[in-house]
N, C-alpha and C positions, 0 to 999 in steps of 0.2 A: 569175459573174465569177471571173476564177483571178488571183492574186498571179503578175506578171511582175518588175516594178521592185521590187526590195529598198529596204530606208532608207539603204542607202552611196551605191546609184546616186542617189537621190530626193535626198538632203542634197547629194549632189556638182554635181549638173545644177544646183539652184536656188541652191546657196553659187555656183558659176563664174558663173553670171549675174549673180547681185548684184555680185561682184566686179566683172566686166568694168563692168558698168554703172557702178560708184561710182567705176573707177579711170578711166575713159572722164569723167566728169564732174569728176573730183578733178587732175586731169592737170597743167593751169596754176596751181592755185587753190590747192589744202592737199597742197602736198608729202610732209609726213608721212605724212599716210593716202594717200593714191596709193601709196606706198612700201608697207606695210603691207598695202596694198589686194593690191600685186602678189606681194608673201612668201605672205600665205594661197592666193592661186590658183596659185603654184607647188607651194605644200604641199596642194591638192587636185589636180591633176593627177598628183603624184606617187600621192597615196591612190590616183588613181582606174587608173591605170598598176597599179598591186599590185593592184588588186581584180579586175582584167582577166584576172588571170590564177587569182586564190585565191577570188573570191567567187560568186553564186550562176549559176545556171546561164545567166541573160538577159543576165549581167554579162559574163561570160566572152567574151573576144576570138575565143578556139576557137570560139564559138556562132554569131559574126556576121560576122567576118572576111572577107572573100571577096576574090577576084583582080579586077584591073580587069576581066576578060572578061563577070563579073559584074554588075558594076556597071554597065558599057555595056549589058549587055542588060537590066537591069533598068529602067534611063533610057529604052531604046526603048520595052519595055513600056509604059512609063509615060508617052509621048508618044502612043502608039497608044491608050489609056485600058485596056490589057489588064493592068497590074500586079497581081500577088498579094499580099495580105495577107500580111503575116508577125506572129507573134506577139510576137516582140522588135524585136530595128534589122532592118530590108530593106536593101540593098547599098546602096543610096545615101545612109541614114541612119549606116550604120558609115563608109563611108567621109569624109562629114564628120563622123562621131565624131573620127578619126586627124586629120585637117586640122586642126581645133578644137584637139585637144590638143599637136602641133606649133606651132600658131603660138602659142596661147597661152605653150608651153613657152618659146618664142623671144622672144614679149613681156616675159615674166618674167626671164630670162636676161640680154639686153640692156639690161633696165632697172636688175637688180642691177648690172653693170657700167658702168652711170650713176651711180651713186648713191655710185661711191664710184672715183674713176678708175684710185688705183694697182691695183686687181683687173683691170684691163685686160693686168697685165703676165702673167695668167695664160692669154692668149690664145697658139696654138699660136706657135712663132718662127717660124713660114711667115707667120702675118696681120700680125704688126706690120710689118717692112718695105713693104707693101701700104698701109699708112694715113700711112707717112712720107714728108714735104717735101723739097723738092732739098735742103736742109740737114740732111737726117738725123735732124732733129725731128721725132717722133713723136708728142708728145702731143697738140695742139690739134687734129689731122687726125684721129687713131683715136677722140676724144670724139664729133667731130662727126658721123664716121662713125655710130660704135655708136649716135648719141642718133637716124640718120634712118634706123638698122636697125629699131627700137627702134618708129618714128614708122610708118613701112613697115609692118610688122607689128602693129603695133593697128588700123592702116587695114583690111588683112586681113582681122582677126579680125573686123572690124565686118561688111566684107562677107559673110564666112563667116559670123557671126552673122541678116541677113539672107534670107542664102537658107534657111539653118535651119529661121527660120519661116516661109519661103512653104511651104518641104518640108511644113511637119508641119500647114501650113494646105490645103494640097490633100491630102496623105492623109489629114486628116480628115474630107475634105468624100467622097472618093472612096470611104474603106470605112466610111465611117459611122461614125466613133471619134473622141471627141473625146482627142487623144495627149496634148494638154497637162493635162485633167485627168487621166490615165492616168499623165502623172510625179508630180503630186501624189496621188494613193490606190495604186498600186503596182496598179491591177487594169484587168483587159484582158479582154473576153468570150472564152470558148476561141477555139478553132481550130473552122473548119466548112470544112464540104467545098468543097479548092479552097487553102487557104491553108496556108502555111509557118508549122511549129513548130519 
């Protein structure tokens, strides 16, 4: 077995899930922690934005990044049943890494500017007119706004959260790796002939 997933990736993957999952549960019910809930998974998307670029080498954005032309054919591959193993994220694993961390950043984002309205007035002077009433009144329309941007985007992240795991449940089943224990113990069988390092 060889050490792929460091402890910043391992603690970030399973801290954003606990979050999303407790602030998805806490939502109507314990406003405070929902609030709270959504501060720490902005404060880990940020970690994980800075380790993308400074930390080990699986982590690294340079490592797994690839262009859509990639990803398209890695999807086909992998409709065809011809996908290659990769030893870190495969294309379509990074590219829902970036999606993930977009909307989550976007759930975060909008909900800080829920939680507290006059912060709304730090939105570009291009969006406020956009959210004001034939009377010029802006506030009750830009709240209602950002709170169905806000509702929009955790919707998202859910769905993005289940294709996640069909992903990691078919390339499990496909190269014989169980991926989810592989983010909890950081370790992945080498590379064998045939597979991407």
């Amino acid at each position: 077995m060889i050490r792929v997933w460091d402890p910043v990736v391992r603690s970030f993957h399973w801290g954003l899930a606990a979050c999303f999952a407790l602030a998805w549960l806490t939502a109507d019910e314990v406003q405070a922690a929902h609030e709270w809930l959504g501060y720490t998974a902005a404060a880990l998307v940020a970690l994980r934005v800075v380790w993308g670029f400074v930390g080990s080498r699986y982590a690294r954005f340079a490592q797994f990044l690839r262009g859509p032309g990639a990803v398209v054919a890695y999807l086909r591959a992998m409709v065809a049943g011809r996908e290659r193993r990769h030893i870190g994220h495969n294309p379509a694993g990074a590219a829902m890494i970036v999606a993930l961390l977009v909307a989550m950043a976007g759930t975060a984002l909008t909900g800080w500017l829920m939680a507290e309205p006059s912060r709304q007035a730090l939105l570009p002077a291009i969006v406020t007119p956009a959210f004001a009433d034939d009377h010029g009144q802006g506030k009750g329309r830009s709240e209602d706004m950002i709170e169905e941007i806000h509702e929009t985007l955790a919707n998202l992240m859910l769905a993005l959260v289940l294709l996640h795991l069909g992903g990691v449940a078919l390339a499990s089943v496909r190269h014989r790796e169980n991926l989810a224990r592989s983010m909890v113990t950081g370790l992945k069988r080498p590379a064998e002939p045939g597979d991407i390092d």
